[in-house]
C-alpha positions as CSV (number, residue, x, y, z in Angstrom):
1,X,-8.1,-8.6,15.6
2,X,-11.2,-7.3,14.1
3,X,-13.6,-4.9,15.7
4,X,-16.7,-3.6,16.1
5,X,-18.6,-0.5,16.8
6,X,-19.7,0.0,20.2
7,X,-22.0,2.5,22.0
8,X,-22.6,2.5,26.2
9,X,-25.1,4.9,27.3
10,X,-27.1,5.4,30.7
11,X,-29.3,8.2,31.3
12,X,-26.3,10.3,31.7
13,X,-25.6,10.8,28.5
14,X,-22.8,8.4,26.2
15,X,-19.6,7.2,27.7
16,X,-18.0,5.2,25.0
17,X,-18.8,5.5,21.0
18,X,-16.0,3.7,19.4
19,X,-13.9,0.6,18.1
20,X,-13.7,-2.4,20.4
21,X,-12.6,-6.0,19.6
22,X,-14.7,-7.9,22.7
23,X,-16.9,-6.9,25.2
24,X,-18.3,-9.2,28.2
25,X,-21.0,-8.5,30.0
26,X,-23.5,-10.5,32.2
27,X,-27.3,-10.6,30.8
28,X,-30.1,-12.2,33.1
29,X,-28.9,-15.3,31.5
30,X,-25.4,-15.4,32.7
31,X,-22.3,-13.9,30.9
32,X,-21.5,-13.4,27.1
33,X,-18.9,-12.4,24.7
34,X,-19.4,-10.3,21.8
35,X,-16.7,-9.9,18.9
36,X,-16.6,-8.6,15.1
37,X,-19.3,-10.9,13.7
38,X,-22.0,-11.9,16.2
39,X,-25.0,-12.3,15.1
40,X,-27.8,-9.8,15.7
41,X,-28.9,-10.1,19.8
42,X,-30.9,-8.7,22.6
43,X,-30.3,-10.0,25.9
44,X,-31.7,-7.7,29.7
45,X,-28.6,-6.9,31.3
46,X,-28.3,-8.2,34.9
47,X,-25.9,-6.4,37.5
48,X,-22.4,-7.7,36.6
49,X,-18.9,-6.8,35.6
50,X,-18.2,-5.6,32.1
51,X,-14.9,-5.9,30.1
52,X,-14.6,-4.1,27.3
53,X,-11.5,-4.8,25.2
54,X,-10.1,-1.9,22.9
55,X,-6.6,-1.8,20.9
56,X,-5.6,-5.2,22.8
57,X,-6.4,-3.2,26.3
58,X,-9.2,-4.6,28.8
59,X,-10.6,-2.5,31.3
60,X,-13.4,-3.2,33.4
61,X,-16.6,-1.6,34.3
62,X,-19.7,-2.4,37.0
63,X,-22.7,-2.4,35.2
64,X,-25.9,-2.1,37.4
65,X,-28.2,-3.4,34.4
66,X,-30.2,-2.4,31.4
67,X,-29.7,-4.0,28.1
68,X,-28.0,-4.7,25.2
69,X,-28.5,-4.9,21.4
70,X,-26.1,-6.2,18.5
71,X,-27.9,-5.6,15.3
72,X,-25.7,-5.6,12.0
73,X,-23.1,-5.6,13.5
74,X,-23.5,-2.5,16.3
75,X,-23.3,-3.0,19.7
76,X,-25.0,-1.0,21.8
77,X,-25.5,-1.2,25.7
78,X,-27.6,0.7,27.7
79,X,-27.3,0.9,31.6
80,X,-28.9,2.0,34.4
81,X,-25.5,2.4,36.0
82,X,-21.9,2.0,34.2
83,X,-19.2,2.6,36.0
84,X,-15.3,1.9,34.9
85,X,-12.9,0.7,37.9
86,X,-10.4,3.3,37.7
87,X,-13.6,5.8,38.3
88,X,-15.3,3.2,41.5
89,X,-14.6,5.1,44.7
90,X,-13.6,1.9,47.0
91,X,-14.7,3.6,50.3
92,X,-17.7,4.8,49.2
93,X,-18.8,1.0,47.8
94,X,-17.7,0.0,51.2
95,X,-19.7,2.1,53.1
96,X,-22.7,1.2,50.8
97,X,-22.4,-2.4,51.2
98,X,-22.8,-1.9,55.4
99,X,-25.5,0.2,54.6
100,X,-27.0,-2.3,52.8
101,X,-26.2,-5.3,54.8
102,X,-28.3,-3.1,57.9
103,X,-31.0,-2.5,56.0
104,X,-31.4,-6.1,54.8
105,X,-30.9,-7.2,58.7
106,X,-33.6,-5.1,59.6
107,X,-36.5,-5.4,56.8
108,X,-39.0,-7.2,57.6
109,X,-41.5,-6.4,54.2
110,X,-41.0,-8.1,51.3
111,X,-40.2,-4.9,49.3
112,X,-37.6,-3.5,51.5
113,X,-35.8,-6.7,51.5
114,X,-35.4,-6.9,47.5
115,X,-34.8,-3.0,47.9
116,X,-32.2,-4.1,50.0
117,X,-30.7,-7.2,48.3
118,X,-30.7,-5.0,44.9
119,X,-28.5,-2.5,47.3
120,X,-26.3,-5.3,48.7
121,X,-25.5,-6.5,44.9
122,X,-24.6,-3.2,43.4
123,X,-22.1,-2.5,46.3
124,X,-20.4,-6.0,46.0
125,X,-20.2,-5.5,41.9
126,X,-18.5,-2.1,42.4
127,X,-15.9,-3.8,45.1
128,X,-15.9,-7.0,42.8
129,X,-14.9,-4.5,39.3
130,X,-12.5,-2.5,41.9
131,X,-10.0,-5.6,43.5
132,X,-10.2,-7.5,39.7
């Protein structure tokens, strides 16, 4: 199968800069494949799961947004948050989607209950990427 370079980065620094033969993500218009050959794109990233296949091996990721670019070829994502399953602490998701849940019970202006619901979605992503 043919590949492609990729790059993820978040304000951390770079997590992957390598070969991969698909990745899927989900942009603000739902979810996408890219794979050798796509034609240049820029799509926002909306909070999702990401799969990024490598050597015939998928592994997943929660993505809390950002965007992505494919432009001759490259790929390159950039995310405000980018975390691979294996590296999800399941507890501490759980914990965060209670947190959020209370907070979204008790808000009563309109900012604290997008703060809230933005919360509420990264929590479920994380425990979404962590039972696939």
């Amino acid at each position: 199968m043919s590949s492609f370079r990729l790059q993820i980065v978040t304000t951390e620094g770079s997590l992957f800069d390598g070969e991969a033969e698909a990745l899927r993500l989900r942009t603000s218009e739902g979810y996408v494949s890219i794979r050798a050959g796509h034609a240049d794109y820029i799509a926002a990233l909306d909070i999702g799961m990401v799969t990024v296949t490598q050597n015939g091996v998928s592994r997943n990721a929660a993505c809390g947004g950002g965007f992505l670019s494919v432009e001759k070829g490259e790929v390159r994502l950039v995310a405000t948050t980018f975390e691979y399953a294996e590296d999800i602490d399941a507890e501490r998701a759980e914990q965060a989607k209670k947190r959020a849940e209370e907070r979204l019970a008790e808000a009563k202006e309109e900012k604290d209950i997008l703060l809230a619901k933005a919360k509420l979605s990264r929590a479920l992503n994380r425990l979404a990427v962590v039972k696939e």
